[in-house]
Short mmCIF file of the C-alpha atoms (twelve columns), coordinates in Angstrom:
data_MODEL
# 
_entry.id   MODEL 
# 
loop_
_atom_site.group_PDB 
_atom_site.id 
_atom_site.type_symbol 
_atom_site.label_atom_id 
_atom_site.label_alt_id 
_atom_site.label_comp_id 
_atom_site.label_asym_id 
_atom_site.label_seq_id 
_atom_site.Cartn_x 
_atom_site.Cartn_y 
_atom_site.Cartn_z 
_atom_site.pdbx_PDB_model_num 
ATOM 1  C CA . UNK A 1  70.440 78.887 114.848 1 
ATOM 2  C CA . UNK A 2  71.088 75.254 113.234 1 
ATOM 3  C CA . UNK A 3  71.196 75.137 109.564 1 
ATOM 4  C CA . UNK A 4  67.957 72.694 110.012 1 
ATOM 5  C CA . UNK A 5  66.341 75.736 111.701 1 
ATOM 6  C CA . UNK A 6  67.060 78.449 108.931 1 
ATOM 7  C CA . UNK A 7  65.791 75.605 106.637 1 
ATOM 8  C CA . UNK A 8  62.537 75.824 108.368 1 
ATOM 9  C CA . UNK A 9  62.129 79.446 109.085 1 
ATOM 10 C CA . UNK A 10 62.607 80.107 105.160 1 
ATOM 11 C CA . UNK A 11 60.322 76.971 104.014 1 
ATOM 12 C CA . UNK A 12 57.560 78.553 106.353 1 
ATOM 13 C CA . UNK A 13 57.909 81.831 104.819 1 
ATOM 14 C CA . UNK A 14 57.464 80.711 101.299 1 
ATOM 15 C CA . UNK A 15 54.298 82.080 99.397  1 
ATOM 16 C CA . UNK A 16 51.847 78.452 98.658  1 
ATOM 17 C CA . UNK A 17 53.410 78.279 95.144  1 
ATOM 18 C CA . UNK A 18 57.051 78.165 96.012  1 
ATOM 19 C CA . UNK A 19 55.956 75.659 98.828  1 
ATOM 20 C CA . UNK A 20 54.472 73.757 96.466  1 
ATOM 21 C CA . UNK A 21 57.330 73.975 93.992  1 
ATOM 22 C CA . UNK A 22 59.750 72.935 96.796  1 
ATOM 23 C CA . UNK A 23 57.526 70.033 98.089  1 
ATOM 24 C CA . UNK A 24 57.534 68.475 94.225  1 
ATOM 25 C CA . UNK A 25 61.374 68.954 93.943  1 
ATOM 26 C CA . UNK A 26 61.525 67.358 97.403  1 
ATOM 27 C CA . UNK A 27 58.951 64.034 96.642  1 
ATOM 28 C CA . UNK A 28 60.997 64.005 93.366  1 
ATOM 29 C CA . UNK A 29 64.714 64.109 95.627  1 
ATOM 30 C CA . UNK A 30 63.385 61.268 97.743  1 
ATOM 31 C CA . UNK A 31 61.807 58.824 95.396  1 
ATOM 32 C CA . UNK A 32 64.965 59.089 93.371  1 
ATOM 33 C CA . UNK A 33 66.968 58.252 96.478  1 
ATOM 34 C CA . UNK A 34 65.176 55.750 97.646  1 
ATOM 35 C CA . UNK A 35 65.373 54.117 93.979  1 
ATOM 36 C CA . UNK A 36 69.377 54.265 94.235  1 
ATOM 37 C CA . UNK A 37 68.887 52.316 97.671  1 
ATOM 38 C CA . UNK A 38 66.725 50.095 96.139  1 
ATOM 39 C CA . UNK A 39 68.844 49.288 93.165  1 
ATOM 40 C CA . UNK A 40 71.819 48.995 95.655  1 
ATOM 41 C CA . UNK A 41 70.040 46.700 98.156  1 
ATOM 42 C CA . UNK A 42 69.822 44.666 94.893  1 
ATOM 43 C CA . UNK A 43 72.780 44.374 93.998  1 
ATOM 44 C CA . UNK A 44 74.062 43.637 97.304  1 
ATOM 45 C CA . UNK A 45 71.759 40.560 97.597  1 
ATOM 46 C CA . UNK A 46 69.829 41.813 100.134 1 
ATOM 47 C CA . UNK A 47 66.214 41.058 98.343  1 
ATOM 48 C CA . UNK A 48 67.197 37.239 97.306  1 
ATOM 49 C CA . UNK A 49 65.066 36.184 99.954  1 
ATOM 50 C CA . UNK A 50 62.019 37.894 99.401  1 
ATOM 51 C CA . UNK A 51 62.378 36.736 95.429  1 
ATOM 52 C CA . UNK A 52 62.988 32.930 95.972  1 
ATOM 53 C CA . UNK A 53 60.284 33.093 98.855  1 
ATOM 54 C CA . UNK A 54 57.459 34.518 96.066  1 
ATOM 55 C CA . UNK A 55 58.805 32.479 93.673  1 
ATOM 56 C CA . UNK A 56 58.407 29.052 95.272  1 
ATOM 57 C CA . UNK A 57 54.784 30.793 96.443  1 
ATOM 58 C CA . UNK A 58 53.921 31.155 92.595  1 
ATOM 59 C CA . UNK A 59 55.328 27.648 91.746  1 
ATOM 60 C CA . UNK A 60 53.189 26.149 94.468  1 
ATOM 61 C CA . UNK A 61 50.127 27.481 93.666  1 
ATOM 62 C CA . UNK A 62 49.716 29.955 96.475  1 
ATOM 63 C CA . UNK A 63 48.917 33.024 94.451  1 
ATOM 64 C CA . UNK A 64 45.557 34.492 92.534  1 
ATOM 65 C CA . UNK A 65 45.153 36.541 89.687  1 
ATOM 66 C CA . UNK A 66 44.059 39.950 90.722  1 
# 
């Protein structure tokens, strides 16, 4: 048995409020990962792009007020 598949087995024997401890720790885990990628893709440049395209949008006019 895979270390994925003892994962399982002992997440689907949890009681609900050990599941539902487990499933805040994980949301927590992966919005905090995907934050560091964020930041990274950053600071690599990789978002330029997208902020000079909505920038010249805003400049031209193109956008509302919400």
């Amino acid at each position: 048995m895979s270390n994925l598949d003892q994962i399982e087995a002992a997440i689907l024997s949890l009681p609900s409020n050990e599941f539902e401890q487990l499933r805040l720790w994980f949301l927590d885990l992966d919005y905090k990962r995907w934050d560091k990628e964020l930041e990274q893709d950053i600071e690599d440049g990789k978002l330029e792009a997208f902020a000079q395209e909505a920038i010249a949008e805003y400049e031209s006019g193109h956008c509302r007020e919400i």
